[in-house]
N, C-alpha and C positions, 0 to 999 in steps of 0.2 A: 218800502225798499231802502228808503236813507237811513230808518231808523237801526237795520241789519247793518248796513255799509258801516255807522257808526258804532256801532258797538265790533264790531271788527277791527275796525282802528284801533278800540281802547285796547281790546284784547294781545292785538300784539304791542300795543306799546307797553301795556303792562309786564308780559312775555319778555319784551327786550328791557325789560329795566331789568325784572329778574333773573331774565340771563346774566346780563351787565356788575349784579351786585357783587362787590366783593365778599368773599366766604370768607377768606382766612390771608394773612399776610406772610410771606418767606421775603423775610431781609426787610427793602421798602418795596417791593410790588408785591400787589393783590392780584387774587387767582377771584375767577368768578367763573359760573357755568361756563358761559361761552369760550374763554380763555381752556380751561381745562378738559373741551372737546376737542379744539385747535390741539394743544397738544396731546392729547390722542390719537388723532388722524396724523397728526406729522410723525410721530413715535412708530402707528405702522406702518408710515411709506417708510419712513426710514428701515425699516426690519425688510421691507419687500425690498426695496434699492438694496438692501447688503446682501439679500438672501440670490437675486438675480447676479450680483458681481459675483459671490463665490460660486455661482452655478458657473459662470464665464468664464471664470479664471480654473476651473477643476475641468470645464470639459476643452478648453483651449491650450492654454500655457501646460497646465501640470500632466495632461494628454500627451503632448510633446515631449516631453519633458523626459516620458520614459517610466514614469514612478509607478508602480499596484495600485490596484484598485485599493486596499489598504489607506496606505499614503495618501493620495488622492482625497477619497473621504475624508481625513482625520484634519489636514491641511484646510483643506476647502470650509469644514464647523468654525476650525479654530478665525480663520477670514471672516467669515460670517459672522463669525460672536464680536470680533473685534468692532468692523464695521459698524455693528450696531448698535453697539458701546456709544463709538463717536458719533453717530449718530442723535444719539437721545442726547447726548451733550453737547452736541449744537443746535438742537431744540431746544431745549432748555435757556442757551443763552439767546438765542433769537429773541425768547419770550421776555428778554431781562433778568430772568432769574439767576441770582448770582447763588456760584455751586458753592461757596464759600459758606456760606449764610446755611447750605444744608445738612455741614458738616455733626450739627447737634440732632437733627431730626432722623439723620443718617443712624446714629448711637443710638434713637431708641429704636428705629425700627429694625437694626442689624440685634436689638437684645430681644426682640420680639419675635424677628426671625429664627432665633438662635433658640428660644426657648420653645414656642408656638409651632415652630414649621422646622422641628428637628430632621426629622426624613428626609424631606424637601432638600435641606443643608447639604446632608450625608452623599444626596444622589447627584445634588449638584459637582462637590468635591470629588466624590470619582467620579463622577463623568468627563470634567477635569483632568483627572489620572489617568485615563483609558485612553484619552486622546494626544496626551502629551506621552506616555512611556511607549505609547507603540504595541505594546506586548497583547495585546488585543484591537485587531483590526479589521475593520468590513472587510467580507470576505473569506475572512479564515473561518474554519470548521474545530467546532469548538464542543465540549462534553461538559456540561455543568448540572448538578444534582440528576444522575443521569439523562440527561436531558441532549439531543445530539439535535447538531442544526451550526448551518452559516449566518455567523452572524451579517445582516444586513444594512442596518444605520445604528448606528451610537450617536446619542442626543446627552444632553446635557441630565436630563431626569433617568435615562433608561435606555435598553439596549434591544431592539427585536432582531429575534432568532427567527430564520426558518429552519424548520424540523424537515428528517428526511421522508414525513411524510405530506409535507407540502403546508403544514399550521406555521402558522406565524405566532410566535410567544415573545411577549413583551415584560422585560425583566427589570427589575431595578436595578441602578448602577453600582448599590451599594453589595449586592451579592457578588460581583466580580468580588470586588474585594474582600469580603469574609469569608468565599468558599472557597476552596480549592479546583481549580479549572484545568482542564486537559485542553491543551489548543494542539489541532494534529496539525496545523497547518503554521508556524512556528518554526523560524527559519529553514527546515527542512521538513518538506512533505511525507518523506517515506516514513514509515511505520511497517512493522511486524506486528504478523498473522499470525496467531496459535488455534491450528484445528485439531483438536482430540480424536483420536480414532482409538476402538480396541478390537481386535480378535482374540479367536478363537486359541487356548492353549496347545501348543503341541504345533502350529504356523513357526516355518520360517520367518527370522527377523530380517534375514538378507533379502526374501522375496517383498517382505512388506516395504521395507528400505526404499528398493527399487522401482514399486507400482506406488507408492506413494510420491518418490521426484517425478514417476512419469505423468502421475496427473496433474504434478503443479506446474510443469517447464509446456503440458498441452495448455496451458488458461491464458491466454493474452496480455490478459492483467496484470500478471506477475511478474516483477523484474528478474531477469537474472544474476543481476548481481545488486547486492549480497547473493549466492546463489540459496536455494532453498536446503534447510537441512530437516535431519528425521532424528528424533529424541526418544529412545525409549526410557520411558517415566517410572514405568512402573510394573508387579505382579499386583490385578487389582482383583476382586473377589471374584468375577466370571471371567476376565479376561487380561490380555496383554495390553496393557496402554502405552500407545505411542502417539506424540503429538508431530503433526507436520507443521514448522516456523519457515513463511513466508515471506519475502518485501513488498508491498507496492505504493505509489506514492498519489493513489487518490483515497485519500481515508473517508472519504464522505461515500464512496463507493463499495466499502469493505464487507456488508452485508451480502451484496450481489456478487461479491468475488467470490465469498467464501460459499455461498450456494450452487456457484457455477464449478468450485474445487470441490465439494461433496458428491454431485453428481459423477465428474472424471473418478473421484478414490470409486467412488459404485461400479462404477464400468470396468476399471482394472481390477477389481479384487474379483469381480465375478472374472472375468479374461482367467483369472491365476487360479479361481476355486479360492479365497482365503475365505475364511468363514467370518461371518462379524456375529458374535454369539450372545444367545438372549439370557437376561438374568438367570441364576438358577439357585434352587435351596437343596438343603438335605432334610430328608424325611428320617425323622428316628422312630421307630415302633418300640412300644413299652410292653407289646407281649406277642416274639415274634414266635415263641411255638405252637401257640394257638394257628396261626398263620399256616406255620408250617406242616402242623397235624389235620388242617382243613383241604393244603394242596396233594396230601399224602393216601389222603382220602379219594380225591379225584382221579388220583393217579391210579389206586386200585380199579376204582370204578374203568377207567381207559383199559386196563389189562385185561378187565374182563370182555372186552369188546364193543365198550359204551367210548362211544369220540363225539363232545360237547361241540357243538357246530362252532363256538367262536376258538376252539384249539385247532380244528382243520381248516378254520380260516387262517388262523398266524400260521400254520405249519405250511398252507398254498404262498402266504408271503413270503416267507423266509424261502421257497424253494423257487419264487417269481424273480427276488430280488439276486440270487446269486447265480440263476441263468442271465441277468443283464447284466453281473458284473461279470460273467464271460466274457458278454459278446462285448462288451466297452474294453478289453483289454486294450493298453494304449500299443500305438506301434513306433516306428522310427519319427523323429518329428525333424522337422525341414531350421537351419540356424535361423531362421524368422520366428519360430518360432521356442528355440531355446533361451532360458533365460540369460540377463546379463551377465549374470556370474559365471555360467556355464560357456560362454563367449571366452568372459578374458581369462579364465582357465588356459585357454587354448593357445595365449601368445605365452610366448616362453618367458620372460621376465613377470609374469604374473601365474606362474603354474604351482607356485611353492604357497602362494598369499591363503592363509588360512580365512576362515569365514569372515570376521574381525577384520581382519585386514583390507578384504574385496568389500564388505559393506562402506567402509571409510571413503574407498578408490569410487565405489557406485556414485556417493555425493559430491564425488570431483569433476565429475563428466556425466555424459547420456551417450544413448546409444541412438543411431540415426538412419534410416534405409535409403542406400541412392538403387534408383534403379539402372538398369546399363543404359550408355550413352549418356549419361547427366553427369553436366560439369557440378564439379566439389566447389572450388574455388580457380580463379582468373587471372592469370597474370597483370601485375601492375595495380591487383586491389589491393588494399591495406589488409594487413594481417592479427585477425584475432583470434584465432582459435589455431588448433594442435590436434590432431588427428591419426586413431592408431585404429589398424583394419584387422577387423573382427572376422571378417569372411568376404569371400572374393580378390576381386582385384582392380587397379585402378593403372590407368596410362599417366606419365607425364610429360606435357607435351612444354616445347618453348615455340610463342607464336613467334619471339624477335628473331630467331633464327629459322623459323621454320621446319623445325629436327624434333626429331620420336629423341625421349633424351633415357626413359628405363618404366621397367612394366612392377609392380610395387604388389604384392601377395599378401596373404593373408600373416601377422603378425608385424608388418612393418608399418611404418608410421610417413608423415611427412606433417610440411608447414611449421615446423620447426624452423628454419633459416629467416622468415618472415619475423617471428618473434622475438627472438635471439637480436638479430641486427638491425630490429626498428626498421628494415627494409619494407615496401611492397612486397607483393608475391613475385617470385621470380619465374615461375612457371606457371602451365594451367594445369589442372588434374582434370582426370578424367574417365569416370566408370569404365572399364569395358564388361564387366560383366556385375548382377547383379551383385549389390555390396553392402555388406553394415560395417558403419564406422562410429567408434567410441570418440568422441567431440569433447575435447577440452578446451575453455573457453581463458584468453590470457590470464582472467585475473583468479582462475584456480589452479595454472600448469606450475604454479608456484608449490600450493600445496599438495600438488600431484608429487613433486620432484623432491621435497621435504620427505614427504611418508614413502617413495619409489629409489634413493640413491642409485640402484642399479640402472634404473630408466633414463637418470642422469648421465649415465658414462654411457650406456648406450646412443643416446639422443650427441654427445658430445663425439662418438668415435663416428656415428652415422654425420654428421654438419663435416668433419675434416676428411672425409670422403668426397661426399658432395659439393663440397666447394672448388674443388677442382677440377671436376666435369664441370659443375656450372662456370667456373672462368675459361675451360678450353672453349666452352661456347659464345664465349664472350658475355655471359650474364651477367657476370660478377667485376665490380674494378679490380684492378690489380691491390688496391691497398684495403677491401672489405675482408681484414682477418688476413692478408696475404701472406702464404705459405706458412700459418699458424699451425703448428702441432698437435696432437690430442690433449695435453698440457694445458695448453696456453685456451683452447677452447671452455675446458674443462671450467678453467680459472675465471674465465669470461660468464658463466653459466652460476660459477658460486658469487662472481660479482649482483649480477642481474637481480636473484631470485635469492640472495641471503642464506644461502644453504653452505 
């Protein structure tokens, strides 16, 4: 048993010698094993101690602080790396090593670096770049060699992506910089949607116009403002192509939108009959008299009292099909269900507006159905929109005085005064019977009143009307436009809206 005990001594004293021995000299201290696991272990608490401060200082201070997830991240590496910098360099001098003395051993392993671990270099350098310019930061939604995904840590070597289907892709840092990258999320989120649609030849462009804003103003997703426009692009070899150009401002969601906006365009075009038509070719025959001297034949044959059972089948079709389009003859149809164009026909400053014209008016507004009794808008809410009545009628009430103030018909409009004077609403509106109202929203009554001048001086002689009921009622101060002329309103209105 002593002989074991002894030779275990030797072993580690032999052990600790050659721990102990020095390898190699920087400056006048020698590095020996032992020395050079020390600093190891110190090199990684010091990496864990910096990596724990930037986690402290990112989820405390820079939390506070108010700054994106972006920022945050980029801040919190750039702490980290620092920290760990000085770290290893006050390891180092702990151990004696003076950094002076490494300055030559520095030059060859930076030319070894430089030559050996080129990439390494590269990825290091932007990663560098990525963190300092900003222009790419955790968080944003980014499109790189087709590639779509939020980026979620930027590291020094590389960048991982998650993709919108849940993969995690880890990139090197050096393709930021040599490819060209779509970041949607890059100072402003919104982005524009182009959905291609084509019908059928011989469709109304005004009907398609119209069923294509109503399925993008039904999607939730979609902003209204920019409001949504309809482009016809082209005559394409089956069909009419028109793109519908949308806003919204989650681009990492744009696939789901534009699925949930293909369904709405299917709903309305069926609603309207617009046909959406399948490829087609033309057939040339290189010898149609033969054709022709084989149905000339058959024809004989019929007169003499032979009927080929698939001709009294077409002939029972054709004689099935046009007793249903009898009985489907259309009859009166109810303003719910008249088009919009067929609507504003009907107010008198839009009865002259040729197709062209109402298609333009379609993308300025929608059309909206109150039912009776449903307030429009409330007095003392803020005012955003402008509203001209397509069919029915609406009351307007003042709750501050308590008073029926005038009953408002089909062609006339209101919520213009709200607009116009930056005011709240001065009244409440209010269905009395059912009602469609054409909705113009403020930041397109501009372009409404651009492409409408007559609706201009109408809407100007309608405000110096009603501004004097509304001050008898006491709604109005004496100096909102006081005793202002059609003139001076007019001049108010080409201020406003630059027309």
């Amino acid at each position: 048993m002593n002989w074991i005990t002894v030779r275990a001594d030797r072993f580690f004293q032999h052990l600790s010698a050659a721990m102990g021995t020095p390898l190699f000299y920087i400056g006048d201290t020698h590095l020996s094993i032992s020395a050079i696991v020390q600093l190891i272990i110190l090199a990684i608490f010091s990496f864990f101690i910096a990596r724990l401060l930037s986690e402290g200082i990112k989820r405390s201070l820079l939390v506070r602080m108010g700054l994106d997830r972006g920022s945050r991240e980029a801040i919190s590496t750039i702490i980290s790396y620092i920290l760990a910098t000085l770290g290893c360099i006050f390891v180092l001098q702990s151990a004696g090593i003076n950094l002076t003395s490494l300055t030559v051993l520095a030059g060859v392993v930076g030319i070894g670096f430089g030559f050996g671990l080129q990439n390494l270099a590269s990825n290091f350098i932007s990663g560098l770049t990525l963190l300092f310019e900003h222009q790419i930061r955790v968080g944003d939604f980014i499109e790189i060699d087709h590639l779509l995904g939020t980026v979620e840590n930027i590291s020094i070597r590389s960048t991982i992506i998650k993709t919108i289907d849940g993969l995690f892709v880890i990139i090197p840092n050096i393709k930021f910089v040599e490819t060209n990258i779509i970041n949607w999320s890059y100072r402003d989120p919104r982005c524009r949607l182009r959905i291609p649609v084509g019908v059928a030849y011989g469709t109304d462009p005004v009907l398609v116009t119209e069923a294509l804003l109503v399925a993008a103003r039904l999607e939730p997703n979609i902003l209204s403002h920019p409001s949504p426009k309809v482009w016809f692009c082209g005559f394409g070899d089956n069909a009419l192509d028109f793109q519908l150009l949308v806003w919204i401002d989650q681009p990492q969601e744009s696939d789901a939108i534009k699925s949930a906006v293909n369904f709405l365009i299917d709903y309305e075009f069926r609603r309207r009959n617009i046909e959406i038509p399948f490829p087609q070719r033309d057939l040339w025959l290189r010898n149609p008299q033969e054709i022709t001297k084989h149905f000339q034949d058959h024809r004989d044959d019929n007169s003499n009292g032979k009927v080929f059972p698939q001709n009294a089948k077409h002939s029972t079709e054709i004689q099935s099909n046009s007793t249903v389009s009898e009985q489907k003859k259309p009859g009166l149809k109810s303003p719910n269900n008249w088009t919009l164009r067929d609507l504003l026909r009907r107010v008198t400053y839009f009865d002259q507006c040729t197709d062209l014209e109402l298609r333009q008016l379609i993308e300025y507004g929608y059309r909206q159905l109150f039912p009776a009794g449903q307030i429009v808008c409330k007095e003392n809410a803020p005012g955003d929109s402008f509203y001209i009545i397509l069919s029915g009628s609406v009351e307007v009430l003042s709750q501050k005085a308590d008073k029926y103030i005038a009953t408002l018909h089909e062609g006339e409009f209101f919520g213009e005064i709200s607009l116009l004077l930056g005011t709240p609403r001065t009244a409440t509106v209010k269905t009395s019977e059912d009602a469609i109202l054409f909705v113009v929203e403020r930041h397109d009554l501009q372009k409404l009143l651009i492409e409408q001048p007559n609706l201009a001086d109408q809407i100007a002689q309608k405000l110096s009307e009603r501004q004097q009921a509304l001050r008898d009622l006491g709604l109005l101060d004496g100096d909102s436009l006081g005793q202002t002329p059609f003139i001076k309103i007019r001049k108010r209105i080409q201020v406003l809206f630059g027309i």
